[in-house]
N, C-alpha and C positions, 0 to 999 in steps of 0.2 A: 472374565479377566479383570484384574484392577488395575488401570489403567492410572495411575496413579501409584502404582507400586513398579510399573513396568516401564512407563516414561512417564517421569516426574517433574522433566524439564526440556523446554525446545533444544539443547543437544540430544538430546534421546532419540527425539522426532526427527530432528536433521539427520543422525546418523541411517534411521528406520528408511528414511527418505531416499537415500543415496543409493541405498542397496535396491528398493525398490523401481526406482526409475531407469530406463532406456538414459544412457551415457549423452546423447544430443540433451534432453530431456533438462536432468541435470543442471549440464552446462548453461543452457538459457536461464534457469532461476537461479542457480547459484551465481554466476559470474557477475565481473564488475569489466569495466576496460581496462586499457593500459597495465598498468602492473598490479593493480588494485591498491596503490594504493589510497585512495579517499576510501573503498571499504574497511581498511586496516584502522585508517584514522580514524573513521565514526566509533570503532568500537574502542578504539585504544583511549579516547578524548572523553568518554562514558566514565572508563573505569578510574578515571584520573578526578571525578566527582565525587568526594566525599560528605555524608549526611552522621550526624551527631546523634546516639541512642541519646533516653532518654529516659527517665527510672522511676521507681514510684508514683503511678498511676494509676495502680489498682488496676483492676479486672479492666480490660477495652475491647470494645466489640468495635473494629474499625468497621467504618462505611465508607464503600468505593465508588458508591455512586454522584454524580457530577448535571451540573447545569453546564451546557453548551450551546451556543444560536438558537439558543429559543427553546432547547428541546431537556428531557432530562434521559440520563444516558445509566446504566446500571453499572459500566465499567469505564474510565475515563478515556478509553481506544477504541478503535474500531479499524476495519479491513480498509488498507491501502489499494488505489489500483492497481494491476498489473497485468499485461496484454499479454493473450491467448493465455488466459489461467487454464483452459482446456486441454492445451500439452502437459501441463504438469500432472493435471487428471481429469477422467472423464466427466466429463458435466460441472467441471470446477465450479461455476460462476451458480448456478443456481443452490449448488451445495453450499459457498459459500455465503450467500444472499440468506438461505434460508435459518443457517447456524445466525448470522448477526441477526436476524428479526429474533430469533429464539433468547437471543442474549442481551435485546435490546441495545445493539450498539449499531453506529453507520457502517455499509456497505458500499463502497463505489464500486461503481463498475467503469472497467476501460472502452474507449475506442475503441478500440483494435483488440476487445475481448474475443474471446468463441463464441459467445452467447449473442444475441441483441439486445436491447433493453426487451423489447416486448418477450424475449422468452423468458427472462426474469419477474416479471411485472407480478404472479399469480404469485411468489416466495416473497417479493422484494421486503414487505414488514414497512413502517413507517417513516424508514430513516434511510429511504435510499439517495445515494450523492451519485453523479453521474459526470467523469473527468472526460475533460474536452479535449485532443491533440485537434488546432485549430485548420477546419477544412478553408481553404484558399476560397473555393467557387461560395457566394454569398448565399446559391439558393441551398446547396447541399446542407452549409451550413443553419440556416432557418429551419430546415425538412428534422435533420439531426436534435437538433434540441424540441423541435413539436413532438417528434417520438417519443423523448425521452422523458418530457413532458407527460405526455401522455399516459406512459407507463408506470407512472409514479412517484417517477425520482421527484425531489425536491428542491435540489440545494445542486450546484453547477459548482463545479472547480476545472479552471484554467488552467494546464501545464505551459508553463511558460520556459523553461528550461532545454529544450529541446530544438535552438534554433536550426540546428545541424545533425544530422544523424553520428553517433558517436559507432568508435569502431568495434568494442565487443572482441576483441581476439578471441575469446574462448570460447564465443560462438560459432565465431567462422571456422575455427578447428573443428570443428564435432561436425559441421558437415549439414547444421540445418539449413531448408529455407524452408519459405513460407509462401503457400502451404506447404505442410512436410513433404517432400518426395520420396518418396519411398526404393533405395539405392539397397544394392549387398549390402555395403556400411551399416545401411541405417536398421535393414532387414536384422542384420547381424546383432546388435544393440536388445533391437524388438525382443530377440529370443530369448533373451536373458531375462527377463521381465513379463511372467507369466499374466499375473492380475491389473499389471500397467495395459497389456495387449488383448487381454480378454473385454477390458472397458472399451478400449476403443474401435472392436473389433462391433458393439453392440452401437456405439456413437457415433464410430466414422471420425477419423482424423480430424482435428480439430482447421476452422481454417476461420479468421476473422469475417465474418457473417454480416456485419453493419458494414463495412467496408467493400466487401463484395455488391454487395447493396449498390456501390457507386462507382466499384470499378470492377466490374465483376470478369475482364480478360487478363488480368494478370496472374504468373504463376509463375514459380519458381524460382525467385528471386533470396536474393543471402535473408538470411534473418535478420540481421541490421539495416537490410535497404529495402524494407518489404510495401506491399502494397497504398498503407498508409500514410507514407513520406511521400508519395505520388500524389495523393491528395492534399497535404498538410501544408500550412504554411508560415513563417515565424512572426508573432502575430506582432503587430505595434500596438503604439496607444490609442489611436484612432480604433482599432479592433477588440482591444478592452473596452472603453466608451460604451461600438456596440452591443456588446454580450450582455453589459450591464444594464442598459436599455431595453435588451429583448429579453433579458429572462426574469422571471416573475417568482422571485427565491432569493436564499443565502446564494452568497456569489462569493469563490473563495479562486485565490490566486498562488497556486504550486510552485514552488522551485526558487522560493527569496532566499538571496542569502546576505545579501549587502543591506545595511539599514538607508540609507541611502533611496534605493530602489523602494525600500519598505514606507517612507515616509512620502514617498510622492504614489503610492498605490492609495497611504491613506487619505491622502488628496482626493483622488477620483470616486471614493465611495463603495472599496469594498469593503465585505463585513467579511471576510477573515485572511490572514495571511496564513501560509503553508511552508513551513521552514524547511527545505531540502535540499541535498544534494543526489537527488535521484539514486539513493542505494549505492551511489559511488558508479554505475554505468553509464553515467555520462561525461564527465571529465575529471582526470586524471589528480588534479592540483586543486580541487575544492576546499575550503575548509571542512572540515567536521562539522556538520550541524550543529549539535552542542555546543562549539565554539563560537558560531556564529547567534546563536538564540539572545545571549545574554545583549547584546547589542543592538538588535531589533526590536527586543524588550522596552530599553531603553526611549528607543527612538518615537513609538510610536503607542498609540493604548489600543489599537485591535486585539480581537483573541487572535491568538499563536495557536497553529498547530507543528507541531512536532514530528518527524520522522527522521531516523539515519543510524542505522547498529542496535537500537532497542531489542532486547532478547527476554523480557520479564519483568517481571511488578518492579523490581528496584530499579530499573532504565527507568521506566514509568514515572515512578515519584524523583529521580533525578530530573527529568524534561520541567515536571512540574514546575520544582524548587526553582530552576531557574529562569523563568517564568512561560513557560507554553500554557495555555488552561487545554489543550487536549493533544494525545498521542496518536498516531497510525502506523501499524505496521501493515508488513505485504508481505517479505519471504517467510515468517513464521506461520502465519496460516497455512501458504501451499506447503512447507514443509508438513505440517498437523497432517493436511490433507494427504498427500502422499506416501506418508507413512500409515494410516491408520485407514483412510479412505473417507464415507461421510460422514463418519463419527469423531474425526481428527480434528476439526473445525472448533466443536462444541467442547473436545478436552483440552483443546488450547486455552479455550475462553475459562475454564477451569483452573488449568494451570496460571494462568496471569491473577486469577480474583485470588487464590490462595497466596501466591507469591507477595501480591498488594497488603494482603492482613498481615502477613507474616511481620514485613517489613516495614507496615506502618504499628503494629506492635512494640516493634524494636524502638520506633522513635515518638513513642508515645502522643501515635496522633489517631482522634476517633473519623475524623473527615479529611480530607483532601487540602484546603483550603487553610492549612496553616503549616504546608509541608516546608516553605521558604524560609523558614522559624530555624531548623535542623541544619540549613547549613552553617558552617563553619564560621566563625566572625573572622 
C-alpha cells in the first residue's frame, strides 16, 4: 500500500484514527476542557501566520535538519509527552520511542505513561527526554529520576502547568477511569474496535505502571483525578532549584506562557523553555501558544520550544519564524499510530519531512535558519 497516496496528511490519520478507536479511547486524546476553546485558538492563531514565497532560486534541496541542546536532530520535532499513550494503542510508548530513534528525533516519555522508563530503555535511541508531573514525597521523587536516569533518558522536562487537575468534560462523559474498568459502556465501545481489542487483549489494559510503582492500591478513579494527582504536587521555586541540582542533563521547563515567568526561569539556570498551553486541556482562556512565543522570544535568549495545534511542516516553519529553535507535537503521532498501528509513527515522520521541503521550496530556503526572513515586513 502507498501510504502516501492513502494518507498524505495527519487529517487522513485522524480521521483512520477515530473510526478505529473504542469511543472512551478517542475521547481521552482527542479532547480539550471546557468548550475547547484554547484548542480552537491554537489552531486558528497558526492559520492567521502568514510566510512570503520566494522566486528564483534555482533547483533547492532543502535540509530539515537542526542543532538543538547539544544534540543534532534530522527533523526540527520530535514526540511530545502524553499519559497512558497505551490506551490509544497497544505498546504505544515503546512503538513510539523506537519510530523517534529511527528518525533521529526526541522522545519523551510521561509519568503517568503505560510503559516505565526501564521498559523503554532497549528502543529508547539517543535522545530520550523524560517529563516529570512533580512527586510531593522527596524520596519518590529522587527513586524517579535514578530510574529514569538510569534507563537512558537524558534531558528532564518539568511540567509546570498542571497546578490543579483540569476538568476534561469529554472525558468524564465517555465513562473512563483509570485503570480502565471495564463496564457494559465500555464493553460496548470495545466491540466496535476489532484490532484496538485484539492488542489489548495480547498487553492487558494499559494501566500507569511507574505510578503503580508508588501507589500501587489505587483503582478506579475518573480519568482526570487518576492515580498520579495522588502523588503529585504544584511544584515552587524552591522545587525547580532542586531538580536542577539533582539532575545531571538539559533541564527544560513545560507550560510558559507569560514572559514574565520566562525571564525569571532564565534566572535560575535552565537551558530550555517549553512554550505551552497543554493542547488546550488545561484551561479554558489560554492564549494560543503562537501568540504567546513572540513575546518570550523577546524576553529572554533561551531555546524555545514550541507546542499547541501544529499539524505539519508549515506549523513547523511558522513556530520557527517566530522564533521557537524547536517543535513538539503529541496528538499527531498517537493519531499515526492509531490509524496505521506501528508503522503510523515512522509515516508521520515522513509526512512532516516532506510537507517541510515542500514548503520550504516555496520560500526559497535551503536550511531552517533563515525562515524568520519570509515573514511579512
Amino acid at each position: 500500500m502507498d501510504l502516501h497516496a492513502k494518507y498524505p496528511a495527519l487529517s487522513d490519520l485522524r480521521a483512520r484514527a477515530k473510526r478505529r478507536l473504542p469511543h472512551f479511547a478517542w475521547e481521552y486524546l482527542d479532547s480539550g476542557t471546557g468548550t475547547e476553546a484554547t484548542t480552537r485558538r491554537n489552531r486558528e492563531k497558526l492559520d492567521e501566520i502568514l510566510l512570503r514565497p520566494s522566486i528564483l532560486h534555482g533547483e533547492i534541496q532543502p535540509r530539515t535538519e537542526i542543532e538543538f541542546l547539544g544534540n543534532r536532530f534530522d527533523l526540527p520535532v520530535g514526540i511530545a509527552p502524553v499519559g497512558m499513550s497505551g490506551l490509544v494503542w497497544p505498546g504505544a510508548e515503546r512503538h513510539l520511542a523506537q519510530s523517534a530513534a529511527a528518525a533521529n528525533i526526541p522522545y519523551t516519555l510521561s509519568t503517568v505513561a503505560s510503559q516505565t522508563p526501564e521498559d523503554v530503555s532497549d528502543v529508547l535511541g539517543p535522545h530520550g527526554w523524560f517529563q516529570l508531573y512533580p512527586p510531593r514525597d522527596p524520596e519518590i521523587r529522587s527513586d524517579m529520576l535514578r530510574r529514569a536516569r538510569d534507563a537512558g533518558f537524558k534531558t528532564l522536562v518539568l511540567t509546570v502547568d498542571v497546578p490543579v487537575g483540569s476538568r476534561r468534560e469529554r472525558q468524564a462523559r465517555s465513562g473512563l477511569t483509570q485503570p480502565p474498568r471495564i463496564t457494559p459502556r465500555i464493553l460496548g465501545q470495545i466491540a466496535t474496535c476489532p484490532a484496538w481489542a485484539l492488542g489489548m487483549a495480547q498487553t492487558g489494559m494499559p494501566r500507569m505502571r511507574l505510578i503503580d510503582d508508588y501507589a500501587p492500591n489505587t483503582k478506579g478513579l475518573p480519568s482526570n483525578k487518576h492515580a498520579g494527582y495522588l502523588l503529585r504536587t504544584s511544584p515552587d521555586w524552591d522545587y525547580l532549584r532542586w531538580l536542577r541540582d539533582a539532575w545531571d542533563g538539559p533541564f527544560i521547563v513545560k507550560g510558559v506562557l507569560d514572559p514574565d515567568d520566562a525571564t525569571a526561569l532564565a534566572a535560575e539556570g535552565v537551558d530550555a523553555l517549553w512554550i505551552s498551553n497543554h493542547a488546550g486541556r488545561q484551561f479554558d482562556a489560554a492564549p494560543a501558544t503562537i501568540e504567546a512565543l513572540p513575546g518570550i522570544r523577546d524576553a529572554v535568549n533561551l531555546p524555545l520550544i514550541f507546542d499547541g495545534g501544529a499539524e505539519g511542516g508549515l506549523d513547523i516553519l511558522r513556530a520557527l519564524a517566530l522564533g521557537a529553535n524547536f517543535v513538539m507535537m503529541g496528538r499527531g503521532w498517537h493519531y499515526a499510530l492509531a490509524a496505521l498501528g506501528a508503522p503510523g509513527p515512522t509515516h508521520f515522520a515522513d509526512i512532516l519531512k516532506a510537507d517541510l521541503e515542500a514548503n520550504m521550496g516555496q520560500l526559497g530556503l535551503t536550511d531552517l535558519s533563515r525562515v524568520s526572513d519570509r515573514l511579512p515586513p
